[in-house]
C-alpha positions in Angstrom: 135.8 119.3 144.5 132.4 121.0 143.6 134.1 124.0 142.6 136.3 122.4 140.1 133.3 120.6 138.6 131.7 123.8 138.1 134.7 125.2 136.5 135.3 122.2 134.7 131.7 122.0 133.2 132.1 126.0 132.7 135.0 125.6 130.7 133.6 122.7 128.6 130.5 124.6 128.2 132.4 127.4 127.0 135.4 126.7 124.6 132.9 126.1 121.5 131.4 128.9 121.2 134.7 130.9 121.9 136.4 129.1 119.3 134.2 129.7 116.7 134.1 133.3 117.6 137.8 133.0 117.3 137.7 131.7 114.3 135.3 134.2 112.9 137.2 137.1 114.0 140.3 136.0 112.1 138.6 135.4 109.1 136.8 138.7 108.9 140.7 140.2 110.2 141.4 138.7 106.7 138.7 139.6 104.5 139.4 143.2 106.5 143.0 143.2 105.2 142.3 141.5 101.6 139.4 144.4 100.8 141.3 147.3 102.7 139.5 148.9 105.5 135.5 148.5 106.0 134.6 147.1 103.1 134.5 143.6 104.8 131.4 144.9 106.4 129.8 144.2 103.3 131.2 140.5 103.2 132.3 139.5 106.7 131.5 141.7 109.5 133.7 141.4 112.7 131.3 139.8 115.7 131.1 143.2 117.5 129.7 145.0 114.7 126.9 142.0 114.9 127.0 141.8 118.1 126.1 146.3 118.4 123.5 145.7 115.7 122.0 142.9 117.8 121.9 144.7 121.1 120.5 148.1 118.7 118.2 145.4 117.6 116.6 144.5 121.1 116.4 147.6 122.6 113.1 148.4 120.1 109.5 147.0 120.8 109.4 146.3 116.6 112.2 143.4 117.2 110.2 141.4 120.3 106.9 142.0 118.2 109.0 140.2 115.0 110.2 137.5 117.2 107.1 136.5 119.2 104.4 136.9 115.8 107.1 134.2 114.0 106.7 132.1 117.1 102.9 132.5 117.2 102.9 131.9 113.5 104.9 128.7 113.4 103.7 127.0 116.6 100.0 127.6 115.8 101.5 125.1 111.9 103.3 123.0 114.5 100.2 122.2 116.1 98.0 121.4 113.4 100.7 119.2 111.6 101.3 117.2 115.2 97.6 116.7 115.4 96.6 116.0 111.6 99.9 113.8 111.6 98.6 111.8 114.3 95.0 111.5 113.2 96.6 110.1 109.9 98.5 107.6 111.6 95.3 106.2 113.7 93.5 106.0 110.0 95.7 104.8 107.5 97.1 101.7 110.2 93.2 100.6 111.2 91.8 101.3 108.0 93.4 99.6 104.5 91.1 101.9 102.5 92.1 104.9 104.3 95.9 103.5 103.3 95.6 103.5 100.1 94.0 106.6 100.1 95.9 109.0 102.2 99.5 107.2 102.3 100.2 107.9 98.4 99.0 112.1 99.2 101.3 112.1 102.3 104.3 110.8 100.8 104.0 113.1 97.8 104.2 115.8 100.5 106.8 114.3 102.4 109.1 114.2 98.8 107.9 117.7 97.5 110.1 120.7 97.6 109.4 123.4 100.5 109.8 125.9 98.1 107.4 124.9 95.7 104.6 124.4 98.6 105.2 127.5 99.3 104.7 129.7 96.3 101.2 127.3 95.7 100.1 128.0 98.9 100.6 131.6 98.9 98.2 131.9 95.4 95.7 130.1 97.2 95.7 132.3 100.9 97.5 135.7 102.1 101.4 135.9 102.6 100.7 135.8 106.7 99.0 132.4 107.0 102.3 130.8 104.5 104.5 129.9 107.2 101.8 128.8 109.4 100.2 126.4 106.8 103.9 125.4 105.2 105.2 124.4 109.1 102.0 122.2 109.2 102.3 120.9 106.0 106.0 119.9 106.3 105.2 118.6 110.2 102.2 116.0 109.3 104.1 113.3 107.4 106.8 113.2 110.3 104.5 112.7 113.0 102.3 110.0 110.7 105.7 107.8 109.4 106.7 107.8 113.3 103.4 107.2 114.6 102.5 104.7 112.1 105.8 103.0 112.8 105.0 102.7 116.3 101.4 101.6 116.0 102.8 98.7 113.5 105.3 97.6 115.9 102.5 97.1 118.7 103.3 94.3 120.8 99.7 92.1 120.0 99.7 90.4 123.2 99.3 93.5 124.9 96.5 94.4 122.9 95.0 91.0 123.3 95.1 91.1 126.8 93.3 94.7 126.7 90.5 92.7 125.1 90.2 89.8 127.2 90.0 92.6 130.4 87.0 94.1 128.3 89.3 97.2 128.9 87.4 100.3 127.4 88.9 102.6 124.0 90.0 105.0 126.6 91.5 102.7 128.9 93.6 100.7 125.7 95.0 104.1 124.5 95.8 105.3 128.0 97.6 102.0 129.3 98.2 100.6 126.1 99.2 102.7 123.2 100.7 105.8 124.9 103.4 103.7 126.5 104.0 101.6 123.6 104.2 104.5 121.6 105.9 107.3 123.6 109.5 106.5 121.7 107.8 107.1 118.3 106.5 110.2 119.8 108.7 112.0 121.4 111.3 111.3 117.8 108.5 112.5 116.3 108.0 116.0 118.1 111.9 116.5 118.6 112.5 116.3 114.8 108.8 118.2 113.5 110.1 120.9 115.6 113.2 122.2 113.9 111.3 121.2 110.8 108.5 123.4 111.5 110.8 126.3 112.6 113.5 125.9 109.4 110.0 125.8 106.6 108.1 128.6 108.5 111.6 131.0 108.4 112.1 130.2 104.7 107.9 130.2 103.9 109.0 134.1 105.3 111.5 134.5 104.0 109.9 134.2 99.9 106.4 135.4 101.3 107.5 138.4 103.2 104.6 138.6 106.3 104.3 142.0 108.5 106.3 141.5 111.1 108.4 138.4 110.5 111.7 137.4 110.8 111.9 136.1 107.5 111.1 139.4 106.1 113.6 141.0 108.3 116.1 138.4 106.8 115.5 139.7 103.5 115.3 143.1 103.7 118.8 143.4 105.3 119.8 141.0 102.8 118.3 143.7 99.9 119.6 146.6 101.3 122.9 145.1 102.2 123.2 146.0 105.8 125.3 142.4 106.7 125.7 143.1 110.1 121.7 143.2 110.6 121.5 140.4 108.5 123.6 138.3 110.7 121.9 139.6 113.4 118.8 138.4 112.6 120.0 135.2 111.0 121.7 134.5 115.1 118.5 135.3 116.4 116.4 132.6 114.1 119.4 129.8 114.8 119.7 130.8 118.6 115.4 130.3 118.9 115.5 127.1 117.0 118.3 125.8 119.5 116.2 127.1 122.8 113.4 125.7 121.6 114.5 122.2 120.6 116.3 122.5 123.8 113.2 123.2 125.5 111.2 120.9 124.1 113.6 117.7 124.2 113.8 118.8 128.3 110.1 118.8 128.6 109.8 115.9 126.6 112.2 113.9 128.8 110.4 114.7 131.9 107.2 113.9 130.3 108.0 110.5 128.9 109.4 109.7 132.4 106.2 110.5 134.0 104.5 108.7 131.5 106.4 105.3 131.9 105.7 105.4 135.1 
């Protein structure tokens, strides 16, 4: 019976993606037929002429270089956002000042446009500190609307009964808030994740760092080479599924650790 399970999950796991690849090949079989000959490869390429761009692509030290400086770029705006996001949250819930201050500036940020963040912040700093500031930028008011949520929804008596143990600030967050708020947080770093990862691509792809995948994006785009453009384009939607993925797994095993 193991064997079939494995199959069975195999086959599950499976039929999406060959679907979809189905359905792709037809439709670049029709755009093939409609255009005559290759001139689909500048409208629909077939998935092996992606697929020998990607594996042309991977074979060079320039495309692992791209990759891992757009991860080091965005993660390094991921952090910052997670932390000023949660330092936000701790103010503007014990402080009404701090409120009235800082909520109005975070929710403007929250409603702005990516694109127009981006083009202001690249007069004020260079093209390859964009996607690192827009990721953070776009991250903090996640992380503060979940973590304010969660501090707001505190259960007082819990609290109440922190002070009447005379427990210490380090002992009320450990025992007290990080349980109580470990839903909020782990919503929050699910969802600033593929936020961070979507701005940062499109803060490169309009601000053109060296390397980037962004820039790679556009270049292809600019000098029509479609099958390197969808190349790249599976590569940035493949690492923001591996590192959701990733993350949500981690996450999981963390927050089960932690409730215990």
């Amino acid at each position: 019976m193991g064997w079939r399970n494995l199959l069975k999950n195999f086959i599950r796991a499976l039929l999406p993606p060959a679907f979809w690849l189905g359905v792709w090949q037809l439709c670049a079989f029709l755009v093939d037929r409609h255009v005559g000959g290759r001139g689909n490869e500048l409208l629909l390429p077939y998935p092996a002429s992606v697929w020998s761009a990607l594996a042309g692509l991977m074979g060079t030290e320039e495309f692992w270089a791209t990759v891992f400086t757009s991860l080091g770029r965005i993660a390094l705006g991921l952090t910052c956002g997670v932390l000023a996001g949660a330092a936000l949250a701790v103010l503007t819930c014990s402080s009404r000042w701090c409120d009235r201050l800082l909520s109005p500036a975070v929710r403007v940020v929250r409603a702005a446009p990516v694109a127009s963040f981006i083009l202001l912040v690249l007069l004020w700093t260079g093209r390859n500190t964009v996607p690192a500031v827009i990721s953070a930028l776009m991250v903090t008011p996640v992380v503060w609307d979940n973590l304010s949520r969660g501090i707001q929804a505190m259960d007082p008596k819990l609290l109440e009964l922190a002070r009447c143990c005379r427990f210490s600030r380090w002992k009320t967050t450990v025992l007290i808030y990080l349980p109580s708020l470990r839903p909020y947080t782990l919503a929050a770093l699910t969802t600033a994740t593929g936020l961070a990862w979507k701005s940062g691509v499109a803060a490169e792809v309009l601000c053109l760092p060296e390397p980037s995948l962004g820039q790679r994006i556009y270049y292809t785009k600019y000098y029509l080479d479609i099958p390197e453009l969808f190349a790249w384009t599976a590569v940035t939607v493949a690492l923001s599924m591996v590192l959701e993925r990733l993350l949500r797994a981690c996450l999981t095993k963390w927050g089960r650790g932690w409730g215990t």
